[in-house]
C-alpha positions in Angstrom: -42.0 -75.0 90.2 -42.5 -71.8 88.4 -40.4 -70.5 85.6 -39.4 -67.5 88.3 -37.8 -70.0 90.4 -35.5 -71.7 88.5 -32.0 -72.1 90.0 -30.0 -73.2 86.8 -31.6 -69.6 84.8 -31.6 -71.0 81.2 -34.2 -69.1 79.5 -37.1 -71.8 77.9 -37.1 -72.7 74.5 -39.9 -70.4 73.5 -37.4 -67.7 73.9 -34.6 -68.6 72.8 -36.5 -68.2 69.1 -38.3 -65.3 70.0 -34.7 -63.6 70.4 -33.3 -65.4 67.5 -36.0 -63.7 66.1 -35.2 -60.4 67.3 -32.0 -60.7 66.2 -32.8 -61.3 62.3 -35.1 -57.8 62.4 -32.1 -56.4 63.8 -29.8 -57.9 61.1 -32.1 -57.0 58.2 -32.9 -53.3 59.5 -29.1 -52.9 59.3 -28.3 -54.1 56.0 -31.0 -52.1 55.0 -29.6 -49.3 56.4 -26.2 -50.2 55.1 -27.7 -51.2 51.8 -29.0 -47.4 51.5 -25.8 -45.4 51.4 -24.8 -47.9 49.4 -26.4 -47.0 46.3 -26.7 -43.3 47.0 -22.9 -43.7 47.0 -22.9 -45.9 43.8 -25.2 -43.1 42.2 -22.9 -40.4 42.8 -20.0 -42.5 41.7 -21.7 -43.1 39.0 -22.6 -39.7 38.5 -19.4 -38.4 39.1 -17.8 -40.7 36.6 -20.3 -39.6 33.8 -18.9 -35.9 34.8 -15.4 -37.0 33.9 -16.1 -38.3 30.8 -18.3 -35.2 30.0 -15.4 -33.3 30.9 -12.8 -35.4 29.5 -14.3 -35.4 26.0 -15.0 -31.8 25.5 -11.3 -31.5 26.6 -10.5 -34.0 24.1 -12.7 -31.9 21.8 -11.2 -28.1 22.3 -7.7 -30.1 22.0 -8.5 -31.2 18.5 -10.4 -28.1 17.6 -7.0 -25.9 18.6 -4.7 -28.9 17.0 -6.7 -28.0 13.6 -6.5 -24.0 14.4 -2.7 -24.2 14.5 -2.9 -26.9 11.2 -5.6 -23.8 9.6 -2.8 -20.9 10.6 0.0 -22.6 9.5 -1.6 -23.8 6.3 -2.8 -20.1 5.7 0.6 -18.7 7.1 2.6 -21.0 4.1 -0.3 -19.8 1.5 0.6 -16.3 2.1 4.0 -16.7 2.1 3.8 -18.5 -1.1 1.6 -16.0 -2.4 4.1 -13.1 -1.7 7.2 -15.2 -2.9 4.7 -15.2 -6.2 4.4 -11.8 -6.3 7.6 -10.4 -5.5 9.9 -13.7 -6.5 11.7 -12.8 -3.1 9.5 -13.2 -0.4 8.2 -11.0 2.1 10.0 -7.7 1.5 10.1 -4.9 4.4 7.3 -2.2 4.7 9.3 0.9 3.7 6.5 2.9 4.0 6.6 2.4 7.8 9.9 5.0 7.6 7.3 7.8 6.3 6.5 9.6 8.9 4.2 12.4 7.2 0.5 12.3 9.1 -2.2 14.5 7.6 -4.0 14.0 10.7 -1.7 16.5 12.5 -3.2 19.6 11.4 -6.7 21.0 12.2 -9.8 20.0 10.4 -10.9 23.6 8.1 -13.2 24.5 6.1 -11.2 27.2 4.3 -12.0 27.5 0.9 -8.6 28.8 -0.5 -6.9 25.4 1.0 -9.5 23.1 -0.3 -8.6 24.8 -3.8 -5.1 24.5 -4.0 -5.6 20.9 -2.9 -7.5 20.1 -5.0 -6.5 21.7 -8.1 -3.0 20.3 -7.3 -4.5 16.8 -7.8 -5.4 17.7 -11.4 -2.5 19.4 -12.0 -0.1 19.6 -14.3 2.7 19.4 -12.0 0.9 16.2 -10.2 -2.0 14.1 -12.6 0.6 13.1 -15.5 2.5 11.0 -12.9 0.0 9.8 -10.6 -1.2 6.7 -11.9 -4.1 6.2 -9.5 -5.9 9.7 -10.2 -4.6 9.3 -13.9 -6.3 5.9 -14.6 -9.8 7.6 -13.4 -9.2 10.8 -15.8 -8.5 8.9 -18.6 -5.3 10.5 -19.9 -6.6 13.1 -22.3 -10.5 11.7 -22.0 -10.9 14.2 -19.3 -13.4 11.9 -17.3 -15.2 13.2 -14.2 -14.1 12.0 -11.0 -16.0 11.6 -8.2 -15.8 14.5 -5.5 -16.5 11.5 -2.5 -13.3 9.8 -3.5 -11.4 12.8 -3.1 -12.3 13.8 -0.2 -11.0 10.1 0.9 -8.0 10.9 0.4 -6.2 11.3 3.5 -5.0 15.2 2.9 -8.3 15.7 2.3 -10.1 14.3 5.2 -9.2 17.4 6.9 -12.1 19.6 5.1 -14.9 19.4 6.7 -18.0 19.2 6.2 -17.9 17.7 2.6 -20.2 20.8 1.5 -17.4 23.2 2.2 -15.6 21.8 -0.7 -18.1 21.7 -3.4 -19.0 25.5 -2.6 -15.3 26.3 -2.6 -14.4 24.4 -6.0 -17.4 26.2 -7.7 -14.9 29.3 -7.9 -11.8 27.3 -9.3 -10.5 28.6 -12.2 -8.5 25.3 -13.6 -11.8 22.8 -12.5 -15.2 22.2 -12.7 -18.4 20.9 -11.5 -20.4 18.3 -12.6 -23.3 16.3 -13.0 -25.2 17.9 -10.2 -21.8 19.1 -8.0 -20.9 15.4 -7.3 -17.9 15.2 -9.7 -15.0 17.4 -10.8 -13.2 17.5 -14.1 -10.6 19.6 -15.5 -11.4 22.5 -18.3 -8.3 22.0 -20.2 -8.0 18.3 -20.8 -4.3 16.7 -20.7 -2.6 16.5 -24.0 -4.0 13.8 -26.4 -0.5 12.0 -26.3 -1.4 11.2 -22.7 -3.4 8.1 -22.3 -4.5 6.5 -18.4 -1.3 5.2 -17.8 2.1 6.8 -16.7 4.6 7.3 -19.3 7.9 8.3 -18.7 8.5 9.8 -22.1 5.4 12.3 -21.1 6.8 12.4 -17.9 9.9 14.0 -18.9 8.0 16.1 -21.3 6.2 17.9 -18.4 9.3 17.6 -16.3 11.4 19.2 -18.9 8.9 22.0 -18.9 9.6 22.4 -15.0 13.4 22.5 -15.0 13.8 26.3 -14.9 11.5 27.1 -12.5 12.6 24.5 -10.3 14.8 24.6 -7.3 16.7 22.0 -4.9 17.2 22.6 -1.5 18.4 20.6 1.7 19.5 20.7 5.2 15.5 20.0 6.4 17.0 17.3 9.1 14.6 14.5 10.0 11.3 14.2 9.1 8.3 14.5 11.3 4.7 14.5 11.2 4.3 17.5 10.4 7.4 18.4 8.2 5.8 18.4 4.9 3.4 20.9 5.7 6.1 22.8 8.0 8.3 23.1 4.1 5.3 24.0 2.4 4.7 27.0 4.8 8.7 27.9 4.7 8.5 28.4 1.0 4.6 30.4 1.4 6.3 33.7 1.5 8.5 33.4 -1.8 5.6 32.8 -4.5 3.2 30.5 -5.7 4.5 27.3 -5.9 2.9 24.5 -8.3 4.9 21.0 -6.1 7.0 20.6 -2.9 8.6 17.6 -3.0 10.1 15.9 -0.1 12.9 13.8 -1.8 13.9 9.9 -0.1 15.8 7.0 -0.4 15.2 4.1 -1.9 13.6 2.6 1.5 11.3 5.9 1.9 13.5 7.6 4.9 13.4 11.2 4.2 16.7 12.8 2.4 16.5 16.3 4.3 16.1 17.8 0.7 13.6 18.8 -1.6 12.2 19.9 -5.2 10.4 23.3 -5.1 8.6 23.7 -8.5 7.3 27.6 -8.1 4.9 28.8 -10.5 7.2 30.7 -13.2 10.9 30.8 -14.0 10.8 34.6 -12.6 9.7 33.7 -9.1 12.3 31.4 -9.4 15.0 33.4 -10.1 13.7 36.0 -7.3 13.8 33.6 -4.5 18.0 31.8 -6.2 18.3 36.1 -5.4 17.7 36.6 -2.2 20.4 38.1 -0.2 20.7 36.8 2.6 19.3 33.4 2.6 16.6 31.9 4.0 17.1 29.6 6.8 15.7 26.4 8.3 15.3 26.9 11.8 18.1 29.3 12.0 20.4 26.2 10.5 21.7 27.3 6.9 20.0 25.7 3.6 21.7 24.7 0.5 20.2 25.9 -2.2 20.2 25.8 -6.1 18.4 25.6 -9.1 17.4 22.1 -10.1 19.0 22.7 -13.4 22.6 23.0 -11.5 22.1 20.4 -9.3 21.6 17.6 -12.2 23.9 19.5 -14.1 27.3 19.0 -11.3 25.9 15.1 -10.5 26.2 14.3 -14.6 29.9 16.3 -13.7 30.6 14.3 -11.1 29.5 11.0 -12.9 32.0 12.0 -16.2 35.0 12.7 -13.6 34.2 8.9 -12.0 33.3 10.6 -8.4 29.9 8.9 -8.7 28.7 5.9 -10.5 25.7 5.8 -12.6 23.3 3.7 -11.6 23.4 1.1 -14.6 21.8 -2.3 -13.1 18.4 -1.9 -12.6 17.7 0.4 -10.2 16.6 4.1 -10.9 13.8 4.1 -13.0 11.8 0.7 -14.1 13.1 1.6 -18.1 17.1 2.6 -17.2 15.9 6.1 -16.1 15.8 7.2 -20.3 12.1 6.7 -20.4 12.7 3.9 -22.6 9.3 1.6 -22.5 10.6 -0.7 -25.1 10.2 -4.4 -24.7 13.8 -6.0 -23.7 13.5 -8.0 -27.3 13.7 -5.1 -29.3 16.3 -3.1 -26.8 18.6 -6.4 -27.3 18.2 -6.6 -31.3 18.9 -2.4 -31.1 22.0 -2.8 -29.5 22.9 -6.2 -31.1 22.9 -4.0 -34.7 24.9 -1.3 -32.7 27.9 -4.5 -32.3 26.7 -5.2 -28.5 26.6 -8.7 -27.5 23.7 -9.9 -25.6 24.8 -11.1 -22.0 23.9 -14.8 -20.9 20.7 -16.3 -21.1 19.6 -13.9 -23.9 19.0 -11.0 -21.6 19.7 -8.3 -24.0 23.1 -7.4 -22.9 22.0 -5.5 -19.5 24.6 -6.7 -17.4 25.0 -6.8 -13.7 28.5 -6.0 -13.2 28.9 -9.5 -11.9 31.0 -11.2 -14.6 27.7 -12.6 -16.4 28.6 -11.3 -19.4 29.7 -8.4 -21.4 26.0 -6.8 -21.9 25.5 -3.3 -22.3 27.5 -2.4 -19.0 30.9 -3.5 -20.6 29.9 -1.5 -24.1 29.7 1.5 -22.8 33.1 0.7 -21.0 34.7 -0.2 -24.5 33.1 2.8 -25.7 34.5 5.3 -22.4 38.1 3.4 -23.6 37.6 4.4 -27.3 37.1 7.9 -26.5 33.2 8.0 -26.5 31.5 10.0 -24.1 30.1 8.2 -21.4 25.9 7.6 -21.7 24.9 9.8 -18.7 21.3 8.1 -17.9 18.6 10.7 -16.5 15.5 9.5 -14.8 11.7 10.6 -15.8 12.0 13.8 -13.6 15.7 14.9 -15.7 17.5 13.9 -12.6 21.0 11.8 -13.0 20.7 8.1 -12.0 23.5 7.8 -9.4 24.7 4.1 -7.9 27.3 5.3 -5.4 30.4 6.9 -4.6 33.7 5.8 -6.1 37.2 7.0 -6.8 37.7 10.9 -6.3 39.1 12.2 -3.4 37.8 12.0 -0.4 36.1 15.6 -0.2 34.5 14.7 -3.2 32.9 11.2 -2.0 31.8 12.8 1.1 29.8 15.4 -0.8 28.1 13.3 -3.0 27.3 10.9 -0.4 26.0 14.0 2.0 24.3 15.8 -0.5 22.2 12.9 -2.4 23.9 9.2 -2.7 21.7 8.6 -5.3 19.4 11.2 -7.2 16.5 9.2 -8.2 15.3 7.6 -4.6 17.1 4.0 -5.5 20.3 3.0 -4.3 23.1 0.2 -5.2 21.3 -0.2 -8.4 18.5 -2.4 -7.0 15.1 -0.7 -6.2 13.0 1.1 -8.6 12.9 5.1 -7.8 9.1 6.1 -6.9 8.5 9.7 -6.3 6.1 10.7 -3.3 4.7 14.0 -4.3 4.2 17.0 -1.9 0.7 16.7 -1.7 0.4 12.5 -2.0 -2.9 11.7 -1.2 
């Protein structure tokens, strides 16, 4: 019988292997084809894994770089601090030069020789150089040394002249300065006195200040300050005369006073503009005005009938406002041969009012008590060292408090007085 005709249909053993056969291929070809994606997927698992680490360690990296950044700034941040504790032995003090609110940069840029002039012959002035101890240090006092025309014109009331040539052709005509060593410096053609060296003094101070009194004026009710208010004064006062300083007059933390100091250029044009009938006003508001000499003359008034203090801690000027440079040895063994005790911890008897000790303050008490008159202290510029208002009546305390609350630019006897000059660089 053939193969075709069997009735039971079992397949012979031939193939039954040639389909076991079959079957293997077909088991190999797919785990093969399952082994594939098998290690593309372990590839990009592996792939993707070396990723994340990349990633997580330049995570870890920038983490420790800005850990270090905030260790660097605080580290710097304590330095400073330290530093200005050093320096000032109180720590960061406030910027009071913030509350100046004069800007050079508010009028137009010129090239007018007549304002270039006055500008610069102001610098080396009289009136300016003896108490300007940056300008000063370069002139040398009396040594009359040349100063370079390129830092001047870096100063910031100077930036306005332009170009720079404009002011060596208009200070070739001065008549107080002169050129030098090829145009590029300028020097004075009087020198200073020889009793003034590089470095501020307030007994010279009040030498050239002295010389100013009577041809000085005081005048306030100039409101707030703004931008432009210096050179807004400076115009104001144009019409009256020559005048040699303008000088906007501030408290101790720089805010503007709504007074000034006009220093005109001779005791006559003083008196002529104290003269005029009616007087001139401020924007239509009223001014008052006075000679300088009367104005320091009714404070040391008010200070002898006890409606002002003097300032007798250590505010006003750096020396007690009385130009006194003497080391504080010498001032204590003065006043210990006077019959002044020192106060404590061998200070020289400069007292604080504070129960410390009986010092200087609490001589010039006794001496008040024993009939004495009272020591009146005067800064560099002549003007009365004021603390603050006290006793009086009420009038009395007002006006003082409106019309200066303390004369010298320091207040409650604790800051150091510091002029700024009309025409501050």
């Amino acid at each position: 019988m053939s193969d075709e005709q069997n009735p039971t249909g079992t397949a012979p053993a031939a193939n039954v292997e040639a389909e076991k056969d079959v079957q293997n291929v077909l088991a190999e070809l797919k785990a093969e084809e399952g082994a594939a994606p098998t290690e593309e997927k372990k590839e990009s698992e592996s792939n993707g894994a070396a990723a994340s680490d990349e990633a997580a360690e330049e995570a870890r990296i920038v983490a420790e770089a800005a850990k270090l950044g905030e260790k660097s700034e605080e580290a710097e941040s304590k330095t400073e601090e330290k530093s200005q504790k050093s320096r000032t032995g109180r720590g960061e003090r406030p910027n009071y030069r913030d509350n100046i609110k004069f800007d050079p940069t508010s009028r137009e840029t010129t090239s007018d020789p007549v304002e270039i002039r006055k500008q610069v012959e102001f610098y080396f002035s009289d009136s300016n150089l003896p108490m300007d101890k940056f300008l000063l240090s370069k002139v040398g006092g009396s040594a009359n040394r040349p100063v370079e025309l390129s830092l001047l014109h870096s100063f910031k009331r100077m930036r306005r002249f332009q170009p720079f040539s404009a002011v060596v052709e208009a200070l070739k005509s001065s008549e107080t300065l002169e050129l030098v060593d090829n145009d590029t410096k300028v020097v004075r053609k009087v020198p200073l006195p020889e009793s003034v060296n590089e470095n501020p003094d307030a007994d010279i101070v009040k030498v050239f200040e002295d010389k100013a009194m009577d041809r000085s004026i005081y005048a306030k009710g100039f409101g707030d300050e703004e931008p432009s208010t210096q050179f807004d004064i400076e115009a104001f006062f144009a019409p009256y005369g020559p005048t040699n300083a303008i000088r906007l007059r501030r408290h101790y933390d720089k805010t503007f006073k709504g007074s000034v100091f006009v220093e005109f250029d001779s005791e006559e044009t003083q008196k002529k503009f104290l003269a005029l009938d009616p007087k001139p006003k401020w924007k239509g508001q009223d001014l008052l005005i006075k000679s300088k000499r009367q104005y320091c003359d009714e404070k040391v008034k008010d200070i002898e009938a006890g409606r002002i203090k003097p300032n007798r801690g250590r505010g006003g000027s750096r020396n007690h406002g009385r130009g006194d440079n003497r080391d504080w040895k010498e001032r204590r063994a003065e006043d210990q041969k006077r019959g002044f005790k020192g106060g404590r911890g061998g200070r020289g008897g400069r007292g604080r009012g504070n129960g410390r000790g009986n010092g200087r303050d609490n001589a010039r008490e006794n001496g008040r008590e024993n009939g004495r008159p009272q020591e009146i202290q005067k800064d560099a510029r002549g003007v009365p060292v004021i603390q603050s208002t006290t006793g009086g009546d009420e009038a009395s305390k007002k006006r003082a408090r409106e019309e200066d609350g303390n004369a010298n630019g320091a207040q409650n006897g604790d800051h150091p007085a510091k002029k700024v000059d009309a025409k501050e660089a």
